[in-house]
C-alpha positions in Angstrom: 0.0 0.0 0.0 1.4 3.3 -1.2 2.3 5.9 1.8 -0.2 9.0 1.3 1.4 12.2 0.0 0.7 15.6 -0.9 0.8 16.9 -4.2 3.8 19.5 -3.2 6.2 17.0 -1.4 6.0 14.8 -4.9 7.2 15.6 -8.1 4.6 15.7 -11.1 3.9 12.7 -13.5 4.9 15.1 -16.3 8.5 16.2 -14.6 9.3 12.8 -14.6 8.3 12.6 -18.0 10.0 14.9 -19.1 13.3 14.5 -17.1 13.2 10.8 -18.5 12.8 12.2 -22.0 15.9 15.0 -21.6 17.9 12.0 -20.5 16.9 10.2 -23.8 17.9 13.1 -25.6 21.0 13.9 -24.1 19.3 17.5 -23.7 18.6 20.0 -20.9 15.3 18.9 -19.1 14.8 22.9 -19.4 15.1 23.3 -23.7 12.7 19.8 -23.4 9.8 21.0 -21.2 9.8 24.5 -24.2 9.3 22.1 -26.3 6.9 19.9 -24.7 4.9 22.9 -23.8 4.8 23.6 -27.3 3.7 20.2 -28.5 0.6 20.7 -26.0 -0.3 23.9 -27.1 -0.5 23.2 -30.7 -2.3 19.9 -30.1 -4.6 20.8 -27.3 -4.6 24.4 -26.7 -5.2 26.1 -30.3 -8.0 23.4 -31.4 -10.1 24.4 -29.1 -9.6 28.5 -30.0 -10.2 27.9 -33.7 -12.8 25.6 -33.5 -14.4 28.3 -31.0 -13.9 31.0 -33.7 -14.6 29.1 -36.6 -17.8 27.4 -35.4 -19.0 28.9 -32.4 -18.2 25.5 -30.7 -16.6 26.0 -27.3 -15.4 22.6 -25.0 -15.5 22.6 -20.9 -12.1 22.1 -22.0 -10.8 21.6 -17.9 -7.9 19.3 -17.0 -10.8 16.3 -15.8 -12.0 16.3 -19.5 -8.5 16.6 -21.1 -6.4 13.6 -22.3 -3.4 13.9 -24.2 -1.6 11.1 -26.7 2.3 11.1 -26.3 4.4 9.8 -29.1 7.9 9.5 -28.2 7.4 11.8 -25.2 5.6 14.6 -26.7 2.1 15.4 -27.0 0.8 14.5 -30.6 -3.0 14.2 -29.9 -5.2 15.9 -27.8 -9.0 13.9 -26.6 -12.2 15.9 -25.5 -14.1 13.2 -23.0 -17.1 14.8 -22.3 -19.8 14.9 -25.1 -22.0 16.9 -22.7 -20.2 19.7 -21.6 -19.7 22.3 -24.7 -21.3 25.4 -25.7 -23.0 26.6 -28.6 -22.5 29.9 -29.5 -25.8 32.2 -30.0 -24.0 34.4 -32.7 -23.1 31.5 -35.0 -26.7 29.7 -34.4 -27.6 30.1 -38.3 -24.8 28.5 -39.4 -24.9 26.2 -36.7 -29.0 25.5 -37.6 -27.8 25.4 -41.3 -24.6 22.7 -41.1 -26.5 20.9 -38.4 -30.4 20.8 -39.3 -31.3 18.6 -36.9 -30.2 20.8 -34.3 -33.4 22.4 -32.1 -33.5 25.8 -32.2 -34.2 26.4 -28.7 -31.5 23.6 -27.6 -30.1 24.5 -24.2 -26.6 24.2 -25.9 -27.1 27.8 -27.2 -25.5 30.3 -24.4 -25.0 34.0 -25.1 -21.6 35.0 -26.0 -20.5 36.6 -23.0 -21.6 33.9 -20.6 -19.2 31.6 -22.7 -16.2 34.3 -23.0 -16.5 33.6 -19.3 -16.6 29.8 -18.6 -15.0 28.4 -22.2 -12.1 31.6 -20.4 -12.0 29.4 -17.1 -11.9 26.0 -18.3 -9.6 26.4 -20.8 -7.0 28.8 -19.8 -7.0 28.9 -15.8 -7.8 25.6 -14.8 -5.6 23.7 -18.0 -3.2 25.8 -19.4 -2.3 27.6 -16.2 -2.0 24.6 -14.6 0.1 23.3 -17.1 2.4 26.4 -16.4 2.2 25.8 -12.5 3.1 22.2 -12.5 6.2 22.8 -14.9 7.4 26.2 -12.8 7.0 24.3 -9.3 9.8 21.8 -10.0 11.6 23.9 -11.7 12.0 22.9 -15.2 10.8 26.3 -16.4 10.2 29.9 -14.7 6.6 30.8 -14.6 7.3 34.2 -16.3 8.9 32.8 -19.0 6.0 30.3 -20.0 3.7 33.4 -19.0 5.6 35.0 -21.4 5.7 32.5 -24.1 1.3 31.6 -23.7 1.7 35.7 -24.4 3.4 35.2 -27.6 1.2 32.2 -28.7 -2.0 33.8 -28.1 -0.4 37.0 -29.9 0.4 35.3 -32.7 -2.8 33.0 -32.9 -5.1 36.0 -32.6 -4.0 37.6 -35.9 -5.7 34.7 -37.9 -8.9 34.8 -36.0 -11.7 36.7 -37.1 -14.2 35.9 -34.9 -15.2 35.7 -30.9 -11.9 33.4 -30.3 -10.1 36.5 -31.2 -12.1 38.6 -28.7 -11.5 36.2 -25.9 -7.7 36.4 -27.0 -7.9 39.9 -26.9 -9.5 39.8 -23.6 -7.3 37.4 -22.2 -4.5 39.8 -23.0 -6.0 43.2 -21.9 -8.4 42.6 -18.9 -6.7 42.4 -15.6 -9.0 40.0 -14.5 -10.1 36.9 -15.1 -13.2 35.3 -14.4 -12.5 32.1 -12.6 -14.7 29.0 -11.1 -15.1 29.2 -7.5 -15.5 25.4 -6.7 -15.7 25.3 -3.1 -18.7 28.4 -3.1 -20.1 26.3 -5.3 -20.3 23.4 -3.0 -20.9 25.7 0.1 -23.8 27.4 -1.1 -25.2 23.7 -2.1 -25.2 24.4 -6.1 -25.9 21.7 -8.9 -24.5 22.9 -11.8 -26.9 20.5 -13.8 -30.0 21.6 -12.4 -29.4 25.4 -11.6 -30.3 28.4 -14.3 -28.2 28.1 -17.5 -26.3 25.5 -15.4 -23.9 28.1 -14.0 -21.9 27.5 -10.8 -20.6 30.7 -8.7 -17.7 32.0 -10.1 -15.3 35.0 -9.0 -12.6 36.7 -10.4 -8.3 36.5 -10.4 -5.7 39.0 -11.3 -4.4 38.1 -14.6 -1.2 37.1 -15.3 -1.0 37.6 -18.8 -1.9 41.2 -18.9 1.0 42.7 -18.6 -0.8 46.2 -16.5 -1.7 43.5 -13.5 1.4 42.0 -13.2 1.7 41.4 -9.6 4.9 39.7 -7.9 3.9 36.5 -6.1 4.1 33.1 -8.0 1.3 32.2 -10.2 0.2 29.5 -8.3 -1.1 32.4 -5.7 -2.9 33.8 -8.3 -4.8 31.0 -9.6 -5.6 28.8 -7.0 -9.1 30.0 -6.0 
């Protein structure tokens, strides 16, 4: 029987991974978590953006519904779990209605575009890719400013071929000094069922955000997030 243990007195799954892999390469376990990081992104992170702005299509893209295909130690396919949790942009419902006619019209999937700037915000960038950037800056392989700095860069980059509400999310993500962000434990204090409760919204509260470089605050990340 294994000994219990807390999550900060152990090192991750994915630093062992990718210590093992620098080892492999004969390579600093540094220059391999950049480009494990990037790996991720292009195969779990930017999907979900495009499809977003290309379809209206947004995934409860969280870390519980997130599974990621290695080949040779890097991620090379990213798998959505949850065929329940997505939302349906109200903006893009006629071409939704028209490449999907059996779609209903008055489907509970459709949610206004703000409410899912909001949650499709959380799920995807606090509670995955920040988490991501935690994990890899708490042992060390990488400092969180620098991957801050480099999700800056990606989402810079990636906004300039979006056209649509993924590049105002983008946009927000970079200018608004807060983030909205799931408050799990109100949730569960103030006895709310996400599944039964009015457009199936939990309580949710707000972070400083790291990314915007006018709210830059100095204490780690991990401070910042954890809510």
């Amino acid at each position: 029987m294994q000994e219990p243990w807390h999550p900060r007195q152990r090192r991750a799954v994915l630093t062992e991974l990718i210590e093992r892999q620098a080892l492999e390469e004969g390579r600093a376990p540094g220059a391999v978590a950049r480009d494990w990081f990037d790996a991720y992104w292009h195969c779990a992170v930017e999907p979900c953006l495009v499809l977003f702005d290309h379809h209206g299509i947004a995934l409860e893209a969280h870390q519980q519904n997130s599974l990621l295909r290695l080949a040779e130690g890097y991620p090379e396919t990213y798998y959505y779990r949850d065929n329940q949790g997505f939302y349906l942009d109200e903006q893009q419902k006629p071409k939704l209605l028209q490449w999907q006619p059996t779609l209903d019209a008055d489907s509970d999937l459709f949610y206004p575009t703000d409410a899912i700037l909001d949650r499709f915000g959380y799920y995807l960038l606090v509670n995955q890719v920040f988490a991501v950037v935690d994990r890899l800056g708490a042992d060390g392989l990488l400092a969180e400013a620098e991957l801050i700095e480099r999700v800056r860069d990606k989402l810079e980059a990636l906004r300039l071929t979006l056209s649509g509400n993924g590049r105002v999310l983008i946009e927000r993500w970079l200018t608004q000094t807060q983030l909205p962000a799931k408050a799990n434990l109100l949730t569960r204090v103030e006895d709310i069922d996400e599944l039964e409760a009015d457009m199936e919204l939990a309580a949710y509260t707000t972070i400083d955000n790291p990314l915007c470089v006018a709210a830059r605050i100095e204490r780690p990340l991990e401070e910042a997030v954890h809510v």
